[in-house]
C-alpha positions as CSV (number, residue, x, y, z in Angstrom):
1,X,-147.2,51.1,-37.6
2,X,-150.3,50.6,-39.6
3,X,-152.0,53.4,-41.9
4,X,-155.8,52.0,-43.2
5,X,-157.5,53.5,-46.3
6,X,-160.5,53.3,-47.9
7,X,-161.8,54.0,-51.4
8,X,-164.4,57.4,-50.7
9,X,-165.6,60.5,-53.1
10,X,-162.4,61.9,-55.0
11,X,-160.3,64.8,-53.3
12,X,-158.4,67.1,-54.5
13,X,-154.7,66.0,-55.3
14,X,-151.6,66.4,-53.6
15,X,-151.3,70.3,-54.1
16,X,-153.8,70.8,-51.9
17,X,-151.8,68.1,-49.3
18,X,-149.7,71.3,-48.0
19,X,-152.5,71.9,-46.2
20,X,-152.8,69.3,-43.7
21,X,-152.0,70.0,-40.1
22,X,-153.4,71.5,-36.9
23,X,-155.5,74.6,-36.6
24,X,-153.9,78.1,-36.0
25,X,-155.7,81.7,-35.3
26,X,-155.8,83.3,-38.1
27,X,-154.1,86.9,-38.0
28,X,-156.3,88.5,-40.3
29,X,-159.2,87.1,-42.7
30,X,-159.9,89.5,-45.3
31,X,-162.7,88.9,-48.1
32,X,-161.9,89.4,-51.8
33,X,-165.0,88.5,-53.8
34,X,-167.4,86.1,-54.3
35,X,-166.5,83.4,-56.6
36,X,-167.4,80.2,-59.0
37,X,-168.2,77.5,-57.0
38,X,-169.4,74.7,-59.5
39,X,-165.9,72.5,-59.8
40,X,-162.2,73.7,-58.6
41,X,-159.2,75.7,-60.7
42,X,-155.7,77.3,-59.2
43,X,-156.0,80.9,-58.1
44,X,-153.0,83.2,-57.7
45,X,-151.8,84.8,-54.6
46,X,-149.1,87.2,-54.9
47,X,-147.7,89.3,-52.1
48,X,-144.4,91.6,-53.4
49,X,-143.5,94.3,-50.2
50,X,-146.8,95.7,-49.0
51,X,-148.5,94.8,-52.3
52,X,-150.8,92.3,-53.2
53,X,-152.9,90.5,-56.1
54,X,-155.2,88.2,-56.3
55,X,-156.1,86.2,-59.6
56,X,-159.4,84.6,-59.6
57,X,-162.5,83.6,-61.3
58,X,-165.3,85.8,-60.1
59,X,-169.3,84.5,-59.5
60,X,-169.4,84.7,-63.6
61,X,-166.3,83.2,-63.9
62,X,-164.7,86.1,-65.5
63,X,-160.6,86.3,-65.2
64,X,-160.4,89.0,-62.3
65,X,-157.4,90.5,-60.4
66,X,-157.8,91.7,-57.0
67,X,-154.8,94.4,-55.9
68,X,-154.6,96.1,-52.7
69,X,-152.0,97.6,-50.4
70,X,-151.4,95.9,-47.1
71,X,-152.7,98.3,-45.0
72,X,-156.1,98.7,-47.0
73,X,-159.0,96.4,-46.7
74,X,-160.6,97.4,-50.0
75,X,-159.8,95.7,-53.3
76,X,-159.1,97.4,-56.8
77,X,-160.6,95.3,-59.2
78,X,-159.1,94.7,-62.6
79,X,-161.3,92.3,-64.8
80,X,-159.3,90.8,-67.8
81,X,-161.5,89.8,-71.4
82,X,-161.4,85.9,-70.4
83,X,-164.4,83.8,-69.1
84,X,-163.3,80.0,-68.0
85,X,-165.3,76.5,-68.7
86,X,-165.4,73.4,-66.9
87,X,-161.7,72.5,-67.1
88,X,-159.8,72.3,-64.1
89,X,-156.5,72.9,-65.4
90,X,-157.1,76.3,-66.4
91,X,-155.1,77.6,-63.0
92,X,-153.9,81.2,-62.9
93,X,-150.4,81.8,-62.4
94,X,-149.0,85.2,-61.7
95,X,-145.4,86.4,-61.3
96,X,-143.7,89.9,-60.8
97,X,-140.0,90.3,-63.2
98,X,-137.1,92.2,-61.7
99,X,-138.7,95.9,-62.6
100,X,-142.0,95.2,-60.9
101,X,-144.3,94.4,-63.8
102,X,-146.8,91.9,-63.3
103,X,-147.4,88.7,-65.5
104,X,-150.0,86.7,-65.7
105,X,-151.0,83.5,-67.8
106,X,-154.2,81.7,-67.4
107,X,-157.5,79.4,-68.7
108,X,-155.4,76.9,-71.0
109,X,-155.7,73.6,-71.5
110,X,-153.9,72.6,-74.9
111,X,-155.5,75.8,-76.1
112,X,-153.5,78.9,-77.1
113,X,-151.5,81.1,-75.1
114,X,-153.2,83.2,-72.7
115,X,-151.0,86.1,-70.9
116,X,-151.5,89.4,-69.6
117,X,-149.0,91.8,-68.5
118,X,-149.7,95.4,-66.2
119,X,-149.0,98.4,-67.8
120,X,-146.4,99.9,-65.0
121,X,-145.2,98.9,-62.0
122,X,-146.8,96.8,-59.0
123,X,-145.9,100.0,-56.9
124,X,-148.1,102.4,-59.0
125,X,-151.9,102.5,-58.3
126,X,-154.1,100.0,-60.4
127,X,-156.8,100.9,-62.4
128,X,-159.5,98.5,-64.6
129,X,-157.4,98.8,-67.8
130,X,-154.2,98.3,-65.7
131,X,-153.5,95.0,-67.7
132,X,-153.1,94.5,-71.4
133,X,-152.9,91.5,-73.6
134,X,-149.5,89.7,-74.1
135,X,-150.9,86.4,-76.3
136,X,-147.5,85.9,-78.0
137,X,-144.3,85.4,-76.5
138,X,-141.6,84.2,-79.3
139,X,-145.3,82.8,-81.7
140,X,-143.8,79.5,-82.2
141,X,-145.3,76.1,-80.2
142,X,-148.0,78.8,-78.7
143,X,-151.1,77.5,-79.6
144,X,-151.6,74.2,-77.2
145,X,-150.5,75.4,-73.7
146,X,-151.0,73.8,-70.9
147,X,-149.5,74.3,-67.0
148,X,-148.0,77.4,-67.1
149,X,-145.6,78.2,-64.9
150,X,-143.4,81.6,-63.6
151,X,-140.2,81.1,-61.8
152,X,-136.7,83.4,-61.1
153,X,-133.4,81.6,-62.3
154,X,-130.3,82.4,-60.2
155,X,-129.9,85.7,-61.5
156,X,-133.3,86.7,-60.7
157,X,-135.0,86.8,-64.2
158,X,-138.3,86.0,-64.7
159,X,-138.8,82.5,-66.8
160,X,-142.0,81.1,-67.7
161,X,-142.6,77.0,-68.1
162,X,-145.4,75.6,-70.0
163,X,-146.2,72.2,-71.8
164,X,-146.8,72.3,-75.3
165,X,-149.3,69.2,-76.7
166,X,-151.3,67.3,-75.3
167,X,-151.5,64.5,-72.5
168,X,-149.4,61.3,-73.5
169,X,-147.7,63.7,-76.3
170,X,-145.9,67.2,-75.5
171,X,-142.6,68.8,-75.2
172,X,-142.0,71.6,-72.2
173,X,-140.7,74.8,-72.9
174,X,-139.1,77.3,-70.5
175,X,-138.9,81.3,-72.2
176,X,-137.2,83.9,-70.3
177,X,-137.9,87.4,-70.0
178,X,-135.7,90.5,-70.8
179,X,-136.5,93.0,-68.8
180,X,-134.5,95.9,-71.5
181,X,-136.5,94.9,-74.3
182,X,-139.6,94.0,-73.0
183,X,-139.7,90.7,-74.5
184,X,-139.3,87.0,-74.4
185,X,-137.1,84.7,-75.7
186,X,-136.3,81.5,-75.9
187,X,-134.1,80.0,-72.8
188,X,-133.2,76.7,-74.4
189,X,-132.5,76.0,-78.2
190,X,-134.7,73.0,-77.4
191,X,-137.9,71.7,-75.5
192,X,-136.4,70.8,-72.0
193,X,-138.2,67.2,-72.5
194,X,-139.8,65.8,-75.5
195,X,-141.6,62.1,-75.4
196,X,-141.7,61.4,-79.0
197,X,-139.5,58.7,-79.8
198,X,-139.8,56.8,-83.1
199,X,-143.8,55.8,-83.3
200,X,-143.5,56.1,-79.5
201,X,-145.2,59.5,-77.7
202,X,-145.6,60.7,-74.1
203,X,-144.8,63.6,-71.8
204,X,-143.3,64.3,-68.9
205,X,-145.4,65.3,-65.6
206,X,-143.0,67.4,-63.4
207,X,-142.2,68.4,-59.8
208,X,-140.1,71.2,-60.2
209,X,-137.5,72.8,-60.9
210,X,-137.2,73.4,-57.3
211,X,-134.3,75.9,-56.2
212,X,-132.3,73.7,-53.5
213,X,-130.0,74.6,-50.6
214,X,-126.7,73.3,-52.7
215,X,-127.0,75.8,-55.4
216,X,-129.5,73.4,-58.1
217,X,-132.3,73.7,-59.5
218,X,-134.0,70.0,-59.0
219,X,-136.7,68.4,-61.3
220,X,-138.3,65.1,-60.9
221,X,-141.1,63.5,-63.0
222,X,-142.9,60.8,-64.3
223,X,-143.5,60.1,-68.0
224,X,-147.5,59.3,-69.3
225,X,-147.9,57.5,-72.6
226,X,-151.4,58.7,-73.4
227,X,-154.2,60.6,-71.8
228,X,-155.4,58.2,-69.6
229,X,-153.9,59.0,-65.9
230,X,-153.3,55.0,-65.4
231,X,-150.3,55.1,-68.3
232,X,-147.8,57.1,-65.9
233,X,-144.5,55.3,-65.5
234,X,-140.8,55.6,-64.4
235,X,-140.2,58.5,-61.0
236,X,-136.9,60.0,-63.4
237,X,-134.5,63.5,-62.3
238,X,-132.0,66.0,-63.3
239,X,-130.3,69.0,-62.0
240,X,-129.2,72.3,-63.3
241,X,-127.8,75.3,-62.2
242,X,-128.5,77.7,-64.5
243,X,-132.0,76.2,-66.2
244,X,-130.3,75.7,-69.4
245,X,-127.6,72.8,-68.7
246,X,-128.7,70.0,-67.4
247,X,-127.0,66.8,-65.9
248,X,-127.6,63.7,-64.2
249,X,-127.6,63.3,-60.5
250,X,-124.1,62.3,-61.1
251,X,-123.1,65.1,-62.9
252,X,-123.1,63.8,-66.1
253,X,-124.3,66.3,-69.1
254,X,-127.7,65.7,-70.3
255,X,-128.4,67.2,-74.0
256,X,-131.7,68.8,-74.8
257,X,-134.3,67.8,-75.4
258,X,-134.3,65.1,-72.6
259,X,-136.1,61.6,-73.5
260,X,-137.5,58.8,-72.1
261,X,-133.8,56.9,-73.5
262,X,-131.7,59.6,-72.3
263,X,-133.2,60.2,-68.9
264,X,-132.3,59.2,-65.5
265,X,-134.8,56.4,-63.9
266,X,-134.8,56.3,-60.5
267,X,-137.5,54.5,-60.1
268,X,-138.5,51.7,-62.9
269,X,-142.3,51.5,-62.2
270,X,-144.3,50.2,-65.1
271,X,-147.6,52.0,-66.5
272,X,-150.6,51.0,-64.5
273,X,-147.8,50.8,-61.1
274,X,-149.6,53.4,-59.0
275,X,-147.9,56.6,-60.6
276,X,-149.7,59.6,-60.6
277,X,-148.3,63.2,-61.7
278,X,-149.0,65.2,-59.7
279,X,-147.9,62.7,-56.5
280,X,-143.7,63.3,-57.1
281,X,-142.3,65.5,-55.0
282,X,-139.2,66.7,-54.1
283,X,-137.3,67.4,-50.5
284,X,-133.8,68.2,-49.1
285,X,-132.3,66.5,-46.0
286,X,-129.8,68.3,-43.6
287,X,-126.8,67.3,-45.9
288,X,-128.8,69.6,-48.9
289,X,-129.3,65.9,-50.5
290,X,-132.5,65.8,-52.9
291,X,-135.0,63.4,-51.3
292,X,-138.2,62.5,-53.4
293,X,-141.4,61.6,-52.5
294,X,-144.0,59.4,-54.3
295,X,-147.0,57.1,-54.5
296,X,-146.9,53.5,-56.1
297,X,-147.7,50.1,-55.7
298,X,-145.9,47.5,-53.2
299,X,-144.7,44.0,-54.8
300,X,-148.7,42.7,-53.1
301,X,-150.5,45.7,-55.2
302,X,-151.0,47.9,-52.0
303,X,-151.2,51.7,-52.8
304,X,-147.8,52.8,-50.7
305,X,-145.5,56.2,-50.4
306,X,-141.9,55.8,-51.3
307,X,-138.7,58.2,-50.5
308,X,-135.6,57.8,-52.3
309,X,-132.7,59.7,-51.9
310,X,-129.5,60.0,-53.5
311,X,-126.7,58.4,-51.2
312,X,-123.4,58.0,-52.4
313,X,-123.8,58.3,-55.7
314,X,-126.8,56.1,-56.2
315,X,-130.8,56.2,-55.3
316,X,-131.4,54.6,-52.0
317,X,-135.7,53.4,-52.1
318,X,-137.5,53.0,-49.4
319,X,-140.7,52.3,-48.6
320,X,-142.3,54.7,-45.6
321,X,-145.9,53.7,-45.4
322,X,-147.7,50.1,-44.6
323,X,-151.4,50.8,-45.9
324,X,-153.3,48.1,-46.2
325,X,-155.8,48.6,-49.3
326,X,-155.1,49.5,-53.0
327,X,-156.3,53.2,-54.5
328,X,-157.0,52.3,-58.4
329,X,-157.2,55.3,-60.9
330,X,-157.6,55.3,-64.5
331,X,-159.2,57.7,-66.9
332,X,-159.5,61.3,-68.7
333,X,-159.5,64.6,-67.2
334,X,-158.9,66.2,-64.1
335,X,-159.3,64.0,-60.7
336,X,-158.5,63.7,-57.2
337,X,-157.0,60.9,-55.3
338,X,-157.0,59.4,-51.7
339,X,-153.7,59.6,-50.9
340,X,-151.6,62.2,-51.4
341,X,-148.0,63.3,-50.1
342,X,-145.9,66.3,-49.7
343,X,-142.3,66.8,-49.7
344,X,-139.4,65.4,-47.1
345,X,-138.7,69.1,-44.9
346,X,-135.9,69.4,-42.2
347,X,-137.2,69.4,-38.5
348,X,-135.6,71.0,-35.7
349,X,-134.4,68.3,-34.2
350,X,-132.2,66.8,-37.1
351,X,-135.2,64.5,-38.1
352,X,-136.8,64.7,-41.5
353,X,-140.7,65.3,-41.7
354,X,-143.3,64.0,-44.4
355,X,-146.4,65.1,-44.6
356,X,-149.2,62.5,-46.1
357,X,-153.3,62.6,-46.7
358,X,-155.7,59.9,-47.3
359,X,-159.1,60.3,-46.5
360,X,-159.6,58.5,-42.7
361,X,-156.3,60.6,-42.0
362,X,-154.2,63.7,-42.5
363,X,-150.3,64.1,-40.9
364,X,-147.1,63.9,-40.8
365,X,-144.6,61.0,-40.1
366,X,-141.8,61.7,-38.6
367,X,-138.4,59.8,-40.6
368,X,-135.3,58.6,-38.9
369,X,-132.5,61.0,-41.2
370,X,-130.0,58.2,-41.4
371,X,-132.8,55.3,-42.8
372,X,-135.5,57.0,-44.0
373,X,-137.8,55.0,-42.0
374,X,-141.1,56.5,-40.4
375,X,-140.4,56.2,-36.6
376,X,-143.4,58.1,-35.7
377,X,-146.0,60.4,-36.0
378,X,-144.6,64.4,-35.7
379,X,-146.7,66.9,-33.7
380,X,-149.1,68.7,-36.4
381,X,-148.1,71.4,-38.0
382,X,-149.9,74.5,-37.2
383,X,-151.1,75.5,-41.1
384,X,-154.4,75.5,-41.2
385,X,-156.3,78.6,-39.9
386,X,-159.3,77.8,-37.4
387,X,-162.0,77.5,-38.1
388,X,-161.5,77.8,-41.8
389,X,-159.9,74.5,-42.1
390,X,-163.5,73.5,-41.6
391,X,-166.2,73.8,-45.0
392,X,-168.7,76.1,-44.3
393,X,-171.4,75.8,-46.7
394,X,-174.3,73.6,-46.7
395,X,-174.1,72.8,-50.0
396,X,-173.5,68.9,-50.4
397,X,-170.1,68.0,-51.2
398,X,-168.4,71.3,-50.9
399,X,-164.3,71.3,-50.7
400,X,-162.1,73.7,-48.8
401,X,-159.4,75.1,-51.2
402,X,-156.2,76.7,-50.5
403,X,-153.6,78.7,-52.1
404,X,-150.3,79.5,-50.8
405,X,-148.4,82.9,-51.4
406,X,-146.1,83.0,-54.7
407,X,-144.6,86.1,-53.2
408,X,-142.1,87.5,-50.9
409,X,-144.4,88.6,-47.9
410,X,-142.7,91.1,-45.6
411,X,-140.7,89.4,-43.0
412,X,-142.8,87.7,-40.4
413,X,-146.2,87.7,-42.4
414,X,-147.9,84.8,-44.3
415,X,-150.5,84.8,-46.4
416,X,-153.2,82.1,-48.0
417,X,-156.0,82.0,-50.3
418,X,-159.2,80.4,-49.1
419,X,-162.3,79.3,-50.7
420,X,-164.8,75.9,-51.4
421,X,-165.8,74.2,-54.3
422,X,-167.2,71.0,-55.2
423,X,-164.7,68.3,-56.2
424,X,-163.3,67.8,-59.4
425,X,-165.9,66.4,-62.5
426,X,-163.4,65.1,-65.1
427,X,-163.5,68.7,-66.8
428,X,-167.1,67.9,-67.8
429,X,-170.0,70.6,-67.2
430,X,-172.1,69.7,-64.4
431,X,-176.0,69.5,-63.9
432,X,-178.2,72.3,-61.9
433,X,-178.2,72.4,-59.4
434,X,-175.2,73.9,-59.2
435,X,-174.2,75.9,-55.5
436,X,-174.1,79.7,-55.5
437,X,-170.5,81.4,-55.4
438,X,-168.4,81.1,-52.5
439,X,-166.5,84.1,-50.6
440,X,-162.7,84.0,-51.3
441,X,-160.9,85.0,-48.8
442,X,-157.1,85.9,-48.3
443,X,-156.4,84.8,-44.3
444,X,-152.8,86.1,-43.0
445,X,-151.7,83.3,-41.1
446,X,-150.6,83.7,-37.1
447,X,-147.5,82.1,-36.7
């Protein structure tokens, strides 16, 4: 089978791919506030029990948290002391550690830490001064942050992930959080990755760590030697099962920091090869094996997704797609791109499913589990509530965004964030006229 592209206005990237599929009835659509509208950032959904926040930028582009109660309609609103720019980077993340206290880190891009923290428990009411400034965690490789990130190790303590530096030049460090004390503290010795080697610099881009069915955590990435988003190169992995010692795919011990010489390369592809971070993603197959996902160039310059999976102790690669054109990128700041993919999921059926975007078509291929190959197109999956997949303002060049739930929803229930935007702008301020806020929405999805 064929898939033909073509070059169009830039979309957001391949976060926002999770959202492809057929329409569903939503269960519930429940506004939350007007908000910013001029280019797009990451808001936070979280859902703990019957509790749940929202982090967002409001109309004045304020740092706001929305809490409510499941079976309330209204909104407590808690504004923090943070306005945002024109960077679309500057996502919110929020996370909730083992005694129910809420974190939240936000509005950085190479710029000093931003956190928050609530004052007691999720399960007490909120009020406006409910949240008070954390700007320090340990106050060392602090002041250029960049994705932030909360996840739960194995044990079930909160640890927080962030990039110190700059694009092409940054080491990532991972803190974790002791509940007892109240404080942070280092969780390696050393930056997980570092680029600088010699007079050589990068950093790594990651997918990950994702918590798989055989017990690891899994982490993928691509390297970038300098700003521009053209200079990504090698698809690289390692696994750990604690988040502090890390190994090959092989099991063979990686020490810390991880480089560019010490790595493993799954995938040799030069800078300018049709990387992107942000398009690396990882899967599982029915024998828990990690399969990833990615977007580069064929040996004719084509713009093509790629699986490879480990199989018997070495990276199987296979090409999945056959499109026809080539999707150039180059450049500073934040942008879209045409194609996007998700991650290889288990279908019912034993098959293995992977979900892809350009812009003449969304869906999901269907992969043989034994090959890899695509051996058709699966029935759409029903993600996308109707009819708020659809943009509903007439303001030219409006985006629908979504946000999936960071959470543990009660059993049964699913929850999303929705709102529109225009399209990314290269973290540059744009002209009036500029469109008026947009209603953001959290929609509990019908399964």
């Amino acid at each position: 089978m064929r898939h033909r592209s073509s070059i169009v206005a830039l979309v957001v990237a391949a976060a926002l791919a999770a959202t492809a599929g057929a329409e569903t009835p939503p269960a519930e659509v429940l506004d939350v506030a007007p908000v910013w509208a001029g280019h797009p950032v990451g808001f936070s959904l979280l859902t703990v029990s019957d509790r749940q926040l929202v982090g967002f930028y409001n109309a004045d582009r304020r740092l706001t948290v929305a809490v409510r109660s499941l079976g309330e309609k209204g909104w407590t609103f808690v504004p923090l002391p943070r306005h945002t720019g024109w960077d679309s980077h500057n996502s919110i993340v929020m996370a909730v550690d083992r005694d129910g206290f809420v974190h939240l880190a936000a509005d950085m891009h190479a710029s000093p830490l931003v956190s928050f923290r609530s004052r007691h428990p999720l399960s007490e009411p909120f009020t406006a001064d409910s949240f008070e400034p954390m700007h320090r965690m340990i106050g060392d490789q602090e002041s250029r942050v960049t994705y932030p990130r909360f996840l739960h190790d194995a044990a079930g303590d909160l640890v927080f992930m962030y990039r110190h530096g700059s694009s092409g030049n940054g080491d990532q460090i991972l803190n974790r959080y002791d509940a007892t004390t109240r404080q942070w503290r280092r969780l390696l010795d050393q930056p997980l990755t570092c680029g600088r080697a010699g007079d050589a610099t990068m950093n790594a881009y990651f997918h990950g760590p994702v918590h798989g069915p055989d017990g690891f955590f899994h982490l993928a990435w691509v390297w970038r030697d300098t700003p521009d988003c053209g200079t990504c190169h090698d698809v690289c992995y390692a696994r750990s099962r604690d988040l502090v010692s890390w190994e090959r795919s092989d099991g063979t011990p990686l020490g810390l920091p991880i480089t560019a010489a010490t790595c493993e390369v799954i995938d040799p592809v030069p800078a300018g090869g049709g990387l992107l971070n942000g398009l690396v993603r990882i899967g599982f197959d029915a024998a828990h094996r990690p399969v990833l996902s990615y977007h580069k160039y064929d040996d004719t310059g084509r713009s093509q997704i790629f699986t490879a999976r480990l199989e018997d102790g070495r990276w199987r690669i296979r090409q999945t797609s056959d499109w026809l054109e080539r999707i150039a990128f180059s450049g500073r700041g934040s942008i879209g791109l045409e194609a996007s993919v998700g991650s290889v999921t288990l279908a019912d059926d034993g098959t293995l499913l992977l979900d892809h975007r350009t812009p003449t078509e969304s869906g999901t291929w269907r992969l043989d589990p034994d090959t890899l190959a695509a051996v058709g197109i699966a029935a759409p999956r029903r993600r996308t509530p109707a009819p708020l997949g659809r943009v509903e303002s007439p303001w030219p060049g409006m985006q629908v965004r979504w946000q999936s739930d960071s959470g543990v929803p009660p059993p049964g229930r699913r929850f999303m964030l929705r709102w529109e935007t225009l399209g990314p702008n290269r973290d540059r301020p744009r002209p009036e006229p500029l469109p008026p806020p947009n209603m953001l929405r959290v929609i509990e999805v019908a399964d």
